[in-house]
Every structure is written in structure tokens, then in C-alpha cells.
C-alpha positions in Angstrom: 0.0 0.0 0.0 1.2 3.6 -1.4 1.8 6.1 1.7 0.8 9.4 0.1 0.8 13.0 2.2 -1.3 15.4 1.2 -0.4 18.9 0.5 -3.3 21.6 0.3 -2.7 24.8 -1.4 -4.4 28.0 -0.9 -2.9 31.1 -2.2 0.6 28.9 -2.3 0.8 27.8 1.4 0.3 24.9 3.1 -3.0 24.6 4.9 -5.8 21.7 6.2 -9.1 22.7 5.8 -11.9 20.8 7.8 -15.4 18.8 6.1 -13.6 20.9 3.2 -15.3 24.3 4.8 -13.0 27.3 3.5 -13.6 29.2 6.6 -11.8 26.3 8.8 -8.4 26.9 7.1 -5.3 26.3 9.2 -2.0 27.6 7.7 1.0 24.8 8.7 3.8 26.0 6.4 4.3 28.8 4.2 6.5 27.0 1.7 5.3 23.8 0.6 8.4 22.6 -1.0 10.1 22.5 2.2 7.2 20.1 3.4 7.2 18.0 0.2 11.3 17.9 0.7 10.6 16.3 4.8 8.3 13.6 3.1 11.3 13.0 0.4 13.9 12.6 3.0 11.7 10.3 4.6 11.8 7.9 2.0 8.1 8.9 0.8 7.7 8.6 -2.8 4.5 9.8 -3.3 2.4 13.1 -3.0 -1.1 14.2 -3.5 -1.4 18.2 -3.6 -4.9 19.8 -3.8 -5.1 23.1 -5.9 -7.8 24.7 -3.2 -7.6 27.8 -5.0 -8.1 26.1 -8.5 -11.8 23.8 -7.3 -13.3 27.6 -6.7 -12.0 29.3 -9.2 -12.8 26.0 -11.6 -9.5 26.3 -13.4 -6.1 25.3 -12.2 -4.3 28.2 -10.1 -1.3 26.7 -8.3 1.0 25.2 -10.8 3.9 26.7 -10.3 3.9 25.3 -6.4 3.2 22.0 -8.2 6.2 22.7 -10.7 8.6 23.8 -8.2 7.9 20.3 -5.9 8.4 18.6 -9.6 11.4 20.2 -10.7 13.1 19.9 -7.2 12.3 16.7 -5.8 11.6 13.3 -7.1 8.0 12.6 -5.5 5.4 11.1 -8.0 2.6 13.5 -8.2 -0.8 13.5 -8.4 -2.4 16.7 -8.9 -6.1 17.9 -8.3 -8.5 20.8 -8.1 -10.5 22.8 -10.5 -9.3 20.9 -13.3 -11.9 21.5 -16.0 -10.4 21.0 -19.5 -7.9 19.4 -21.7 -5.9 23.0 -21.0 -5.7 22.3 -17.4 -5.1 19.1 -17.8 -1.9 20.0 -20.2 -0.5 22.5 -17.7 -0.8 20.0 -14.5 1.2 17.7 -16.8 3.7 20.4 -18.4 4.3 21.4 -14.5 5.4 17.7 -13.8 2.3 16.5 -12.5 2.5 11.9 -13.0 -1.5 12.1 -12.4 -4.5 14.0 -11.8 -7.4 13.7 -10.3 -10.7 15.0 -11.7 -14.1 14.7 -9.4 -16.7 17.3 -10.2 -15.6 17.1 -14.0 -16.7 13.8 -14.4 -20.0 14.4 -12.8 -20.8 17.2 -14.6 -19.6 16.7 -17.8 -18.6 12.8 -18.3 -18.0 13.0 -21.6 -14.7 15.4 -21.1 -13.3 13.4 -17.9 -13.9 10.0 -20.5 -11.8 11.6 -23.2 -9.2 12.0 -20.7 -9.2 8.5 -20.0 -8.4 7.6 -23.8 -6.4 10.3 -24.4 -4.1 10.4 -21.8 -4.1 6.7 -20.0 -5.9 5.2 -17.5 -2.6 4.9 -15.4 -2.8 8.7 -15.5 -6.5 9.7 -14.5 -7.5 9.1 -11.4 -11.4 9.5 -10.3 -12.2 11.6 -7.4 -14.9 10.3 -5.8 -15.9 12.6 -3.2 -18.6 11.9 -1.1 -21.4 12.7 2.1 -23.8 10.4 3.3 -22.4 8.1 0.3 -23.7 11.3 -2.3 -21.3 12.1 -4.6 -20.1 15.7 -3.4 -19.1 18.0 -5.9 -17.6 21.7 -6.6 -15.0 21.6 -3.3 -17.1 19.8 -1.5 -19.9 22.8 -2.2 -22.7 21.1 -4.0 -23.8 17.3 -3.3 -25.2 15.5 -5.9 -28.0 12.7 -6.1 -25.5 10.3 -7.3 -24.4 7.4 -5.0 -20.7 6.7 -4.6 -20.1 2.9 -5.2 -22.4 3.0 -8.7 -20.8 5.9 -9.8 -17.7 4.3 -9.3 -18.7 1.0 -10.8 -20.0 3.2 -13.5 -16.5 4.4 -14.3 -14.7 1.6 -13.5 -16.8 0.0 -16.7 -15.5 2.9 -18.8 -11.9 1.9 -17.9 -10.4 3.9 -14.6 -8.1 2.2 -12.5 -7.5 4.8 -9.7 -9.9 6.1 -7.0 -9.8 8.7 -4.5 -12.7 8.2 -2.2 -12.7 10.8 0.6 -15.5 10.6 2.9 -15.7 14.4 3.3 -17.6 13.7 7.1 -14.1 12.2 8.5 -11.7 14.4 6.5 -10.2 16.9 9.0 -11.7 15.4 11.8 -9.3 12.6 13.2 -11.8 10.0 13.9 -10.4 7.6 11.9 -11.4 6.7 8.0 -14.5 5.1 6.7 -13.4 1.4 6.7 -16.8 -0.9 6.2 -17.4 1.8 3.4 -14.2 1.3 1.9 -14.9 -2.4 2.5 -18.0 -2.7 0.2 -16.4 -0.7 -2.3 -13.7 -2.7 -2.5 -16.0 -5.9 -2.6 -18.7 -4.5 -5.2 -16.3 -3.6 -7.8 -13.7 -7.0 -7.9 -17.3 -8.3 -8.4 -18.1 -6.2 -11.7 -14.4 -6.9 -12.8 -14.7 -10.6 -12.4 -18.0 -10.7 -13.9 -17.7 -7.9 -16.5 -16.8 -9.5 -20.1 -15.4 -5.8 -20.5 -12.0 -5.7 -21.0 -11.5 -2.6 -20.1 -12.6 -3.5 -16.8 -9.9 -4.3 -14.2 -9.1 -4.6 -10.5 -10.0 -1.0 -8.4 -6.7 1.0 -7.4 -8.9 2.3 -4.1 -6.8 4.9 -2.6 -8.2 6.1 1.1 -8.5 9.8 2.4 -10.3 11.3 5.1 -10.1 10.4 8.5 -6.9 9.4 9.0 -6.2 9.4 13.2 -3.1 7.3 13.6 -0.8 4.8 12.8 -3.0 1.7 13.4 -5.1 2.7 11.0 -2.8 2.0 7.9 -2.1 -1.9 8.5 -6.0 -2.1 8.7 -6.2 -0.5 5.4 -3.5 -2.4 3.4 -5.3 -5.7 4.9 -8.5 -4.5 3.5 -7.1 -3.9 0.0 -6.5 -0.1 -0.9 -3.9 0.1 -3.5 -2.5 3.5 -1.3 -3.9 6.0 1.3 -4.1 9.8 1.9 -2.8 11.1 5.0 -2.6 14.9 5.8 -3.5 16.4 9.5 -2.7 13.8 11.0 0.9 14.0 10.0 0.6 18.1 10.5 -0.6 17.4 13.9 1.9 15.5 14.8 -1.0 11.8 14.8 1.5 9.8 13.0 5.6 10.7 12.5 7.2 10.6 10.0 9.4 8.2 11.0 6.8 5.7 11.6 5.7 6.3 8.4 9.0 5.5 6.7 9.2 2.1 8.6 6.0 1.4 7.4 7.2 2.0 4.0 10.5 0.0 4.9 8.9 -2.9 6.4 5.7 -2.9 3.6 
């Protein structure tokens, strides 16, 4: 299972927002290279960073924090926020982004988010599925849709994507731990359609976890259930889970 810190950016600083509520923004470092470089020299190889800025202004924002953690350290990046066309899309990748993530996009307008798939890759689109009560949540977390998570994820699964972000935006912030029996039945419902799905574009779900995260105990529990990688990001700013521990995990994996 991928360890992968999450780095939020809002007006180029560091921050953790709460339930993904703007007003609850906490500022942890004004330079997030110098955070991206700790998780480096921690043997962390992986990094999810959230254009905050970019999912209200629906157009990517931050890309030159996302170029200077590219150009100046060797963490794989995935890259989300406000991405709304194939011109975001070619500036997240022209800044050194390795994937993106689109949520709201392929809600909204499906038809875009699958042309990313064929055009760019599968192994480079990931599908943000945001969600409350199980509804697909949408626009930073702003809107929530009618759609439930695990069909809309089967859904796209069907049409090819390998990697999911599922947050459960009632645990993120809030370091109560992450939704496990609802990343359980995900995990369950979709080997099902890829085992029973002729399809060949169907395959086995990359579920990555986000939300919740509380401490260390937490990520054996999740590599037992199956996700492919987990999100962790206030917990490590508060000082929940080290560091350290996290690069024996990653040792020891």
C-alpha cells in the first residue's frame, strides 16, 4: 500500500481545511516545497497536492507550487483541483504532475473526464470520488449530488479507470479515523463487476483512502482490506502519526 501525504494549497501555502469548509483553514507552512522535501527525506515517494484555490476558481491556479515540488524533488505527483479541460489538464502535466485527479468534472460533464481517460491513459486519470452520506459531493465539496458513490464508481470503472480517490468528506479533517466498512464494500462491489464484467477494459480497483486518518494503526488495517494507497494529511501536521513511523511502514511494507 502507497503512503501518500497530502499537501493543500491556498494562495501557495500549506493549509488543512476541515469537512472541506474554507472558513476552517489552518495555515501549517508557508512554503510547501520545504514540506514536500521532509516527506522526500523520509523515504516517501508519493504526494497528492490539492489546488484549493483552482476547485473555486474552476481552473487550475497553483501550478507553479506544483512545478517547483516537480522540478526539485523526485516525488510522483498527483495533482487535483479545478481541473476543468484538456488545458488544465496540459499545464498540470507540463508542471510535472505523474496524475490528476478529476471529481466534479466527471459528474458534470462525463464526456470530457472519459476523453481524458483515452487520451491520456488510465494509469494517468485518477477519479475523485468525493462523497457525504455516500452522495457524490461536488464543486470543493460545495454542491452534493444525487449520485451514490459505489455506482458511480462501478460506473467508471466500466468505462476503464483504475485509480480512485474516495474521501468521505464527514471524516476528513476530523481525526476520527477513515470510513473502513465503506471502503470495504467498495472494495468488494467492484472485484465483483471486474470478475464478472466480459469488458475488457474493466480491471481490479486502485482504491486509494482519504479522510479520517487518526493514527498509525489505522494504515495496516487498510493495506489488509485492499487499498492500493492511502491519503494522509492532518494527521501528519498534527503531529498523529511521525514521519518516522511512516518511513518504517514503508520500509517494512
Amino acid at each position: 500500500m502507497r503512503i501518500i501525504p497530502a499537501i493543500d494549497i491556498i494562495e501557495g501555502k500549506c493549509v488543512r481545511l476541515t469537512k472541506g469548509d474554507y472558513d476552517t483553514k489552518k495555515i501549517y507552512n508557508e512554503n510547501p516545497l520545504e514540506v514536500a522535501k521532509s516527506f522526500e527525506d523520509a523515504g516517501i515517494e508519493y504526494l497528492h497536492v490539492v489546488d484549493l484555490d483552482g476547485a473555486k476558481a474552476s481552473h487550475i491556479v497553483n501550478y507553479k507550487v506544483l512545478e517547483s515540488i516537480a522540478t526539485k524533488t523526485n516525488l510522483k505527483i498527483d495533482f487535483g483541483g479545478g481541473l476543468k479541460s484538456d488545458e488544465d489538464l496540459k499545464i498540470a502535466f507540463n508542471s510535472g504532475a505523474n496524475q490528476i485527479t478529476g471529481g466534479s468534472i466527471a459528474v458534470k460533464n462525463p464526456e470530457v473526464f472519459q476523453n481524458w481517460i483515452s487520451k491520456f491513459g488510465a494509469e494517468r486519470i485518477i477519479l475523485g470520488a468525493d462523497c457525504n452520506n455516500e452522495k457524490i459531493a461536488i464543486s470543493g465539496w460545495q454542491e452534493e449530488s444525487t449520485l451514490e458513490v459505489i455506482p458511480f464508481i462501478k460506473d467508471y470503472q466500466a468505462k476503464g479507470i483504475q485509480y480512485v480517490i474516495c474521501t468521505d468528506i464527514s471524516k476528513d479533517g476530523m481525526l476520527e479515523g477513515p470510513s473502513f466498512e465503506l471502503y470495504d464494500r467498495i472494495l468488494k462491489q467492484s472485484n465483483v463487476i471486474s470478475t464478472e464484467q466480459s469488458d475488457e477494459k474493466s480491471h481490479n480497483l486502485k482504491l486509494i483512502a482519504s479522510g479520517g486518518i487518526s493514527n498509525f494503526d489505522e494504515l495496516p488495517k487498510l493495506k489488509e482490506m485492499g487499498c492500493e494507497g492511502v491519503i494522509i494529511g492532518k494527521a501528519i501536521y498534527e503531529n498523529r502519526i511521525s514521519l518516522k513511523e511512516l518511513e518504517n511502514f514503508i520500509i517494512n511494507r
